[in-house]
Structure formats: C-alpha cells, structure tokens
KOLLOTI-893607 format. One record per atom (N, C-alpha, C): residue number from 1; residue in three letters; atom name; x, y, z. Coordinates in steps of 0.2 Angstrom, whole numbers. Example, Ala and Ser with C-alpha at 12.3 -4.5 7.8 and 13.67 -1.06 7.14 Angstrom:
   num   residuo   atomo       X       Y       Z
     1       ALA       N      66     -28      39
     1       ALA      CA      62     -22      39
     1       ALA       C      66     -16      39
     2       SER       N      64     -11      35
     2       SER      CA      68      -5      36
     2       SER       C      64       0      39
END
This chain:
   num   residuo   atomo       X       Y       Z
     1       UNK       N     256    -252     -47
     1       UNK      CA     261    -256     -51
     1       UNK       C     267    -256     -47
     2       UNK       N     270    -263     -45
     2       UNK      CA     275    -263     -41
     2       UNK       C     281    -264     -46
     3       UNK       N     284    -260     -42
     3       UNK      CA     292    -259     -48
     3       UNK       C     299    -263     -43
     4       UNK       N     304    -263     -47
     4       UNK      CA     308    -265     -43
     4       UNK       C     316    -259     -47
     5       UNK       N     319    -255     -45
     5       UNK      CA     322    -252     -47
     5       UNK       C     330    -255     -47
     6       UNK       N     335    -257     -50
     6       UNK      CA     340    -259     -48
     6       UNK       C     348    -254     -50
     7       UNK       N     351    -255     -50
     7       UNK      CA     358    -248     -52
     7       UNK       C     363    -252     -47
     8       UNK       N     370    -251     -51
     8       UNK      CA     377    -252     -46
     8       UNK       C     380    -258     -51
     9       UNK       N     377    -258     -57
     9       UNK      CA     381    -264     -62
     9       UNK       C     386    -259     -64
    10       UNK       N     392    -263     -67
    10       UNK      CA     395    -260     -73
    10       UNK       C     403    -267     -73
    11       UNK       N     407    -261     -75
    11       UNK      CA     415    -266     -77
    11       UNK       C     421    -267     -71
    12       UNK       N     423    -269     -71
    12       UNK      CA     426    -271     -62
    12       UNK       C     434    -275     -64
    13       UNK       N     438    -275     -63
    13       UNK      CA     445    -277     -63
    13       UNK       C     444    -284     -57
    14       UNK       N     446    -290     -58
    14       UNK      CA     448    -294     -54
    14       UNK       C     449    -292     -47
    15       UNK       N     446    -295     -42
    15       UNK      CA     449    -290     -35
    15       UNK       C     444    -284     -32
    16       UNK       N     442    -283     -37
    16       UNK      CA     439    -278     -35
    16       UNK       C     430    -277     -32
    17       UNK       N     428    -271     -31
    17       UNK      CA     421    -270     -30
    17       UNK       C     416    -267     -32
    18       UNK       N     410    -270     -31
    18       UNK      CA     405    -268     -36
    18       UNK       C     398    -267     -30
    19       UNK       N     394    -261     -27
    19       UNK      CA     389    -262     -23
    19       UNK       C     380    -262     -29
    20       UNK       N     376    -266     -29
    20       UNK      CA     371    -266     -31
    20       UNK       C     366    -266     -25
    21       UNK       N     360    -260     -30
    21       UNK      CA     354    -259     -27
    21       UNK       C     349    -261     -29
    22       UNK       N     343    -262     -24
    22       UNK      CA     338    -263     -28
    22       UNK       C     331    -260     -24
    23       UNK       N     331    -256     -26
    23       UNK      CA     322    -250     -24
    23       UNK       C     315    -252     -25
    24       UNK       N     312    -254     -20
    24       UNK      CA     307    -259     -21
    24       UNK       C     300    -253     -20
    25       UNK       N     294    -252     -24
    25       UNK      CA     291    -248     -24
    25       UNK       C     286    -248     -17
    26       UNK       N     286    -254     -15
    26       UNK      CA     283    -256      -9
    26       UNK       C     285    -261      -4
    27       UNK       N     283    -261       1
    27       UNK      CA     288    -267       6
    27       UNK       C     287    -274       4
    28       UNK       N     294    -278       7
    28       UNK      CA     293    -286       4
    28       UNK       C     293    -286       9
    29       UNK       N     292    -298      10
    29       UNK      CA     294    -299      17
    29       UNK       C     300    -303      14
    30       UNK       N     301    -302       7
    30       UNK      CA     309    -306       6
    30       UNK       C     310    -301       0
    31       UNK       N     319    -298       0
    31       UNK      CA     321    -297      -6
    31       UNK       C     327    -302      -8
    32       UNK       N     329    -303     -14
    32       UNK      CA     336    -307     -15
    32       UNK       C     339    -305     -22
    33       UNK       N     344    -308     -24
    33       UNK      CA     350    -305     -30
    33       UNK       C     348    -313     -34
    34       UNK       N     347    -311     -39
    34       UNK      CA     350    -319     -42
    34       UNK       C     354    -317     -48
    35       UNK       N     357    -323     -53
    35       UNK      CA     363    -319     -57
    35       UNK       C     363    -324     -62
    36       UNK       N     361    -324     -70
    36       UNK      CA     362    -328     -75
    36       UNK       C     368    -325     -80
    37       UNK       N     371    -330     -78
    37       UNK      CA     377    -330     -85
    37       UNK       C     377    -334     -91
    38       UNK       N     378    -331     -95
    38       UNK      CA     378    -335    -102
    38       UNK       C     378    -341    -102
    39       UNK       N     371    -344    -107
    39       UNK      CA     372    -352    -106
    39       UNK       C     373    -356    -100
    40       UNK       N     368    -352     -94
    40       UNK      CA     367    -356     -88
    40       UNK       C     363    -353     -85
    41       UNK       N     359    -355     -80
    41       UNK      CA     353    -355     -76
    41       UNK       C     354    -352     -71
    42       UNK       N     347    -346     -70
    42       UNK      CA     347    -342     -65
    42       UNK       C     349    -344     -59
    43       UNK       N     352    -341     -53
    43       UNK      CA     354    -345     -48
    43       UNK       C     353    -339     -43
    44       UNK       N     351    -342     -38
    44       UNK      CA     351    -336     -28
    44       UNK       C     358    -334     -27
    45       UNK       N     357    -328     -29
    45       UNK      CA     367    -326     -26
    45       UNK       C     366    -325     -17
    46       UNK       N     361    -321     -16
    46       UNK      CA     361    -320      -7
    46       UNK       C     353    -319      -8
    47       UNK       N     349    -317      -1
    47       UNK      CA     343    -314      -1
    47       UNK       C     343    -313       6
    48       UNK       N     337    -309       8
    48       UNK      CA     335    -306      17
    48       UNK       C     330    -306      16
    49       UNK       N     327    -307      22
    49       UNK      CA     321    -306      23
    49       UNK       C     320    -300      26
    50       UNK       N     313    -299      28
    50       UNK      CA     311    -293      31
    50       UNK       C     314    -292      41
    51       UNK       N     315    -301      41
    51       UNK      CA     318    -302      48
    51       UNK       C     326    -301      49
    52       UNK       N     327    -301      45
    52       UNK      CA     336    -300      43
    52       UNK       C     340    -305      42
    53       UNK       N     334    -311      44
    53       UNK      CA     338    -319      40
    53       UNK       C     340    -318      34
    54       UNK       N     345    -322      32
    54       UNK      CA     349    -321      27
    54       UNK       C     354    -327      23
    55       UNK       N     355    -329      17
    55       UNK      CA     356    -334      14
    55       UNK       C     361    -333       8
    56       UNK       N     368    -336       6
    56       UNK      CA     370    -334       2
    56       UNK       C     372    -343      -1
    57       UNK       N     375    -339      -8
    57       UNK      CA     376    -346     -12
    57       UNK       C     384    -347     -10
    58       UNK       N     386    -354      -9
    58       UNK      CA     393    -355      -5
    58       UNK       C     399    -352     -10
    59       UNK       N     396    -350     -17
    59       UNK      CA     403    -348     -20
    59       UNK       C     404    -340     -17
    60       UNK       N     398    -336     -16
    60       UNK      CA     399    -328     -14
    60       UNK       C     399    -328      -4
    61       UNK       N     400    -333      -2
    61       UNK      CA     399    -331       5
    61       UNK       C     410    -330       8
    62       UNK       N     406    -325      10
    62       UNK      CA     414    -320      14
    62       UNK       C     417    -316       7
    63       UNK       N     413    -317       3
    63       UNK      CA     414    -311      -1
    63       UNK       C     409    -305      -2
    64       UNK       N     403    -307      -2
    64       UNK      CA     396    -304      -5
    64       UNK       C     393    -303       3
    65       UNK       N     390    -296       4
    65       UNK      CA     386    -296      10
    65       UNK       C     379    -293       6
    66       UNK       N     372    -297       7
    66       UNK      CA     367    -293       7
    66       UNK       C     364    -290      11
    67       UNK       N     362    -282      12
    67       UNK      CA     359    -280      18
    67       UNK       C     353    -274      17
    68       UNK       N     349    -273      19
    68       UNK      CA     342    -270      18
    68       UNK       C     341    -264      21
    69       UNK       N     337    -258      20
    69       UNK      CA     336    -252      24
    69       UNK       C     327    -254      21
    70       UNK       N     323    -255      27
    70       UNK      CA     316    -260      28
    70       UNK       C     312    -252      26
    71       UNK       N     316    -248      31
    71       UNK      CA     311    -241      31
    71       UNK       C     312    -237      21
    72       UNK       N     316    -239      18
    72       UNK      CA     318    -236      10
    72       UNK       C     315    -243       7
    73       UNK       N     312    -247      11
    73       UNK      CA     310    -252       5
    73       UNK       C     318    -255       0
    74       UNK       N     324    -255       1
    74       UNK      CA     329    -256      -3
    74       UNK       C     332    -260       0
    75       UNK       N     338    -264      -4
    75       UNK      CA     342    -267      -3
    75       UNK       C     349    -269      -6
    76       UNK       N     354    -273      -3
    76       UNK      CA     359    -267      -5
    76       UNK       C     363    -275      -6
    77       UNK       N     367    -275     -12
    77       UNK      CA     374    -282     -14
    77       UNK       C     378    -279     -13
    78       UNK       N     385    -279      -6
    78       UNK      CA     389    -276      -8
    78       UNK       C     395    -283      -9
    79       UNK       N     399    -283     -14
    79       UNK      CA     404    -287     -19
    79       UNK       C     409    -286     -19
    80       UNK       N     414    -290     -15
    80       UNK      CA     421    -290     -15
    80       UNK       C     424    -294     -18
    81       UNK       N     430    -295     -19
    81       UNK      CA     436    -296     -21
    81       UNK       C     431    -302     -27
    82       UNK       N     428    -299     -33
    82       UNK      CA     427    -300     -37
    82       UNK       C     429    -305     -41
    83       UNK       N     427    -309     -46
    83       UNK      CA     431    -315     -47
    83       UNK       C     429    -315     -54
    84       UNK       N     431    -316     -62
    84       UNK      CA     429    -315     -67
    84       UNK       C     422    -322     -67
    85       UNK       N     419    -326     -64
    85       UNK      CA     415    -330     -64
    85       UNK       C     410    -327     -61
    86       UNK       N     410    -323     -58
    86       UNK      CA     406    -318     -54
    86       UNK       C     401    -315     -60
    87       UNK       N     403    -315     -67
    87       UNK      CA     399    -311     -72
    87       UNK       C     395    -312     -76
    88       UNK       N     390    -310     -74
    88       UNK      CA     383    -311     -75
    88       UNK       C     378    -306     -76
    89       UNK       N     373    -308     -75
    89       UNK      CA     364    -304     -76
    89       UNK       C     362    -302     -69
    90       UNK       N     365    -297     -67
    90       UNK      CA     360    -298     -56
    90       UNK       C     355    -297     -58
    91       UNK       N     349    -300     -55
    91       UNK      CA     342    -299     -54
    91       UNK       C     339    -296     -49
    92       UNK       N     335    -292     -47
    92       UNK      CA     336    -291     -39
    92       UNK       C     327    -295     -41
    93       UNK       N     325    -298     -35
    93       UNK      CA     318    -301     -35
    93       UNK       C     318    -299     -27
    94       UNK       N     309    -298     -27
    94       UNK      CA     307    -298     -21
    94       UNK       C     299    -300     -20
    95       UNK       N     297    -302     -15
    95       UNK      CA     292    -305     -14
    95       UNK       C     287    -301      -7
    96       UNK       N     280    -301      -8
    96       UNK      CA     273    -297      -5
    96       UNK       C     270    -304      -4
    97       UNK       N     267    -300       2
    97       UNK      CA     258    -303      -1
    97       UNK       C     252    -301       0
    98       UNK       N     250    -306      -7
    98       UNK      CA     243    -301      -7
    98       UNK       C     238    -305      -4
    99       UNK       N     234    -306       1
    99       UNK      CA     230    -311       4
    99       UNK       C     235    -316       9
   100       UNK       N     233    -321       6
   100       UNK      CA     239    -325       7
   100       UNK       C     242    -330       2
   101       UNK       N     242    -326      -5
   101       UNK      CA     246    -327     -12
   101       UNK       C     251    -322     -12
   102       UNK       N     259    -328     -11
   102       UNK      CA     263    -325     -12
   102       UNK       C     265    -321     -19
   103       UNK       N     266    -317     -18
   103       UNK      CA     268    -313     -26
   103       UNK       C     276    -314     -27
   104       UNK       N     277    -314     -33
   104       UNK      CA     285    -312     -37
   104       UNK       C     285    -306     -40
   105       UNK       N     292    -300     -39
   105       UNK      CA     292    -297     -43
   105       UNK       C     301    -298     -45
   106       UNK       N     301    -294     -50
   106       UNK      CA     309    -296     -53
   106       UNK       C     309    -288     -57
   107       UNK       N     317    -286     -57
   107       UNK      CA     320    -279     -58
   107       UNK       C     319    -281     -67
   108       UNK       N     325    -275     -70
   108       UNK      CA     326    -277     -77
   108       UNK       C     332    -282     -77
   109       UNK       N     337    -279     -69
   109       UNK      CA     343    -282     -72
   109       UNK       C     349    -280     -74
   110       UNK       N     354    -281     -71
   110       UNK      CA     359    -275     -71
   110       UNK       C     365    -280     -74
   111       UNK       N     370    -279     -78
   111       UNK      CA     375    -282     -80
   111       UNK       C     382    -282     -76
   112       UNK       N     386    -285     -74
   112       UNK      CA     390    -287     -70
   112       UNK       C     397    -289     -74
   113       UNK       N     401    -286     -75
   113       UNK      CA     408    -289     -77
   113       UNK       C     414    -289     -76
   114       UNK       N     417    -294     -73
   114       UNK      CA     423    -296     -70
   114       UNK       C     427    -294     -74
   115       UNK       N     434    -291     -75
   115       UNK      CA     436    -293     -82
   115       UNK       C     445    -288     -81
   116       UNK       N     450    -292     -84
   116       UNK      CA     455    -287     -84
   116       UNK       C     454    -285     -93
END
C-alpha cells in the first residue's frame, strides 16, 4: 500500500514561514504540492522530479522553494514570506510507475493558515 505521509501545516502571521513535508512510502519519478482554498480549484503550487527539474505557480515563485532527499523518498515546501492568500489545503501528490501506467497517489492534506 503506497502512502504518502505529510506534516509542517499549521498557523503563521503574514511574513512569515512554514516548511511542509511529504514521506512517500516508495520512490516516485515526480512529487509536487498542490493547494485548495475555499470555493476554488486545486491548483500546482511547485513540483520536482526525480531529475531535480522543477516547476512553481508564478504567484509562489521567489518565495516557495521545493526540494527532495531521492534516497528518504521525501520532499520538502519551504514557504516564505507568507501571504494571507497563501491559505489553503496543501496536498503533497506524487507519481510511480507500474508497467508503463502512470499511477497517482495524494497525502490527506495538511492545513495552511496565513493570518494576523
């Protein structure tokens, strides 16, 4: 059973930082963050591959860095200078393959709150 473990949500003042993880029970060749706010659509915050290519959505880029330790199967959101629209649902998702069917898995999802 492939899990995806995540931890590093919680409550955060404007400005400030929040690092999220996510423990993948087995190796992907891609993991990434995604992040649903109330009354709107999952969306790609960053993602890496197993190659170290790398992809962020243009509101978190030079704030948010995503980065991976390939041999811990994990991967790491670190979030700065925070912004209350930043507050959401992080998802960590990562993808296998079995054959050559790519698989999807998704964490439970960690809560994220900007807030003074």
């Amino acid at each position: 059973q492939v899990q995806l473990v995540e931890s590093g949500g919680g409550l955060v003042q404007p400005g400030g930082s929040l690092r999220l993880s996510c423990a993948a029970s087995r190796n992907m060749y891609y993991m990434g963050w995604y992040r649903q706010a109330p009354g709107k659509q999952r969306e790609l915050v960053a993602a890496i591959t197993n190659s170290g290519s790398t992809r962020y959505v243009e509101s978190v880029k030079g704030r948010f860095t995503i980065s991976s330790d390939n041999a811990k199967n994990t991967v790491h959101l670190q979030m700065n200078s925070l912004k209350p629209e930043d507050t959401a649902v992080y998802y960590c998702n990562g993808k296998f393959y079995s054959g050559i069917q790519s698989i999807d898995f998704w964490g439970q999802g960690t809560q994220v709150t900007v807030s003074s």
